[in-house]
N, C-alpha and C positions, 0 to 999 in steps of 0.2 A: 393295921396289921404289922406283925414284926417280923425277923427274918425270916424265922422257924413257921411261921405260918407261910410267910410265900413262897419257901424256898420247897415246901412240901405240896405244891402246886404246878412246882417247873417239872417237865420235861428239857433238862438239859440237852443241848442238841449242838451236833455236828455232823454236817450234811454234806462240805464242798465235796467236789470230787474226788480233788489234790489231797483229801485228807490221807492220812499215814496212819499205818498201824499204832505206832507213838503218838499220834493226834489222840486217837480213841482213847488209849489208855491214860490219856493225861485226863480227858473230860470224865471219864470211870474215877479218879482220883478225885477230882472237883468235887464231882456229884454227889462223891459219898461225904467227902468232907464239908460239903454245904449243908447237905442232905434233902436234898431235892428229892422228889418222887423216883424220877427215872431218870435214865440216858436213853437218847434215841440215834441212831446211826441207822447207815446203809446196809443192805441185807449183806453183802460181800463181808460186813465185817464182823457177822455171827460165825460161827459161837463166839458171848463174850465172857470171858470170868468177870464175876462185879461183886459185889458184896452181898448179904444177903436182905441188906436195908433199900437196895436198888431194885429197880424192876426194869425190863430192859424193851424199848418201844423201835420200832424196826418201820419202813418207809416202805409202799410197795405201789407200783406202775409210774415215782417217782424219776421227775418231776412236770411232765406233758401230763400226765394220765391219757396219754392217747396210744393205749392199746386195749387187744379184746377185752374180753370179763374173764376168759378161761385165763388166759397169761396171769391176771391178776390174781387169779383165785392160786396158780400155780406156786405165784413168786409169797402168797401170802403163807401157803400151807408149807413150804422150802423153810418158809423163816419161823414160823412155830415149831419146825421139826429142829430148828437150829437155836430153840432158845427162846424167841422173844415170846414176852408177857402179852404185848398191844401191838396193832399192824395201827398204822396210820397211810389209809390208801387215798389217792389223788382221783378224785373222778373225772370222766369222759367227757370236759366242759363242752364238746359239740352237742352233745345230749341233748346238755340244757338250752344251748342258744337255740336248735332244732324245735326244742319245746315235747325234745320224747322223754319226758318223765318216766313212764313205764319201761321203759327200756333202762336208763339209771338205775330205777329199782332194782330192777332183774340183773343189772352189772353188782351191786352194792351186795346185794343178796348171794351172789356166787361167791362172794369174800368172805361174806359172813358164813357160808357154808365151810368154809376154808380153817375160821379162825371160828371155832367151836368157844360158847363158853366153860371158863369162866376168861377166857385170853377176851383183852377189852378188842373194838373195833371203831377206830376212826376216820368219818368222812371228810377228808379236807375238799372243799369245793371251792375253794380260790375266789374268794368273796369279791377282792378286788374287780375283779373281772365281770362281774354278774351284776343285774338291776338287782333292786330291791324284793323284784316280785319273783325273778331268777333266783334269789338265795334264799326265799319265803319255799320255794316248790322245790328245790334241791334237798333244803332240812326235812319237807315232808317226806321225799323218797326214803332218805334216808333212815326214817322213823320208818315207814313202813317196810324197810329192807332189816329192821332189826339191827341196827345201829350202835352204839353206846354214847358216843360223841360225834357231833359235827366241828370242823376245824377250819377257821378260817381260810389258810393262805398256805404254801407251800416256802415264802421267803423269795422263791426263784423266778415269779409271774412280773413282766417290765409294769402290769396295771399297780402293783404294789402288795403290802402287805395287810396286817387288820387295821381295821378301825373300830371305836368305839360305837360308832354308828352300827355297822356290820355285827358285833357281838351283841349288841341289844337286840336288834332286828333277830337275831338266829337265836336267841334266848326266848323273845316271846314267843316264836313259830313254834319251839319244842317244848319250853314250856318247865318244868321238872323233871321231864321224863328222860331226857337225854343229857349229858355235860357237854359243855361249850369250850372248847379249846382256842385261845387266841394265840397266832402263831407270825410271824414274819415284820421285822420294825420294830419289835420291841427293846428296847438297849435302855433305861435306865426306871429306877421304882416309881418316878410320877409316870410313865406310859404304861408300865405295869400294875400300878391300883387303881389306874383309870380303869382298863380293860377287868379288870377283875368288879370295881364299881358297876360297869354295863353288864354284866352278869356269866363272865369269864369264870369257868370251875377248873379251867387247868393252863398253863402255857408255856408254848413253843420257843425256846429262847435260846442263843449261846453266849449273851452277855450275861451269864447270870453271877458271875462275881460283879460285875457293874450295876445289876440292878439289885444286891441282896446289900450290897457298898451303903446303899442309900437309904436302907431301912436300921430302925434300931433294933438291938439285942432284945 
């Protein structure tokens, strides 16, 4: 693959906290000028002006996901009224360790009421953190919450970020039916055409002059 193919895959992204008004706009700049899919930022920093080659992906119950469904559904519908194309929400990982799938559901599903389409919706479940059979049952909910993408990692979990392991595993659970977003670790193009080999359709990244550095024209 070459830049223009991976670079229309990233999710450009900047998340810290400390980030600045002028942080954003610098990665609004990048992103257009690489031409990556989107920018993704924190909800505090809609509205954003972008280009119209940008689509703009917004964070929500970021980065615990340890609050209600309704807050979620809240902070998700705030940020579609302020702009963004795609929510990328963090789910309730006690859910999963608990084993209340149905109740994920039912949180994932209040988002998706939220973020109507054609605005995308993505489940990051912090893969890191989860068994095998934990990120197997997470993507089902998901699927049945009406989903668009399930998403690795948040960047910010100490268990870490994707793996190739992890995006293959959540590729076969979903199947075609959903995109697979690899997100947290990624910094240079062999870690990013791995994760895209294992069956990565989008990803999370803010080295993306380092990793698009790597690829040819």
């Amino acid at each position: 693959m070459n830049k223009r193919d991976v670079a229309a895959m990233i999710d450009h992204t900047i998340l810290k906290p400390e980030a600045t008004v002028a942080d954003v706009q610098r990665i609004v700049c990048e992103g257009a000028q690489a031409g990556t899919y989107s920018v993704c930022v924190s909800p505090s920093m809609l509205p954003l002006d972008v280009p119209e080659t940008l689509k703009v992906a917004c964070v929500v119950g970021f980065p615990s996901g340890a609050v209600k469904p309704q807050v979620k559904a809240f902070e998700a519908a705030q940020a579609v009224a302020d702009g963004a194309d795609e929510i990328d929400m963090v789910i309730n990982i006690e859910l999963v360790k608990d084993g209340r799938f149905r109740d994920l559901e039912e949180e994932i599903a209040a988002v998706r009421r939220a973020v109507p389409a054609p605005r995308i919706l993505k489940v990051i479940i912090e893969s890191a953190a989860l068994t095998d059979d934990e990120i197997v049952e997470a993507c089902k909910a998901a699927m049945q919450a009406g989903a668009d993408f399930v998403k690795t990692s948040t960047g910010f979990h100490p268990a870490g970020g994707a793996s190739t392991h992890a995006v293959a595993l959540m590729r076969a659970t979903v199947g075609d039916s959903l995109g697979v977003k690899a997100s947290g670790g990624i910094r240079d193009a062999a870690s990013a055409l791995a994760m895209i080999e294992a069956g990565a359709t989008r990803l999370g990244v803010s080295a993306t002059n380092a990793i698009l550095a790597g690829l040819e024209d």
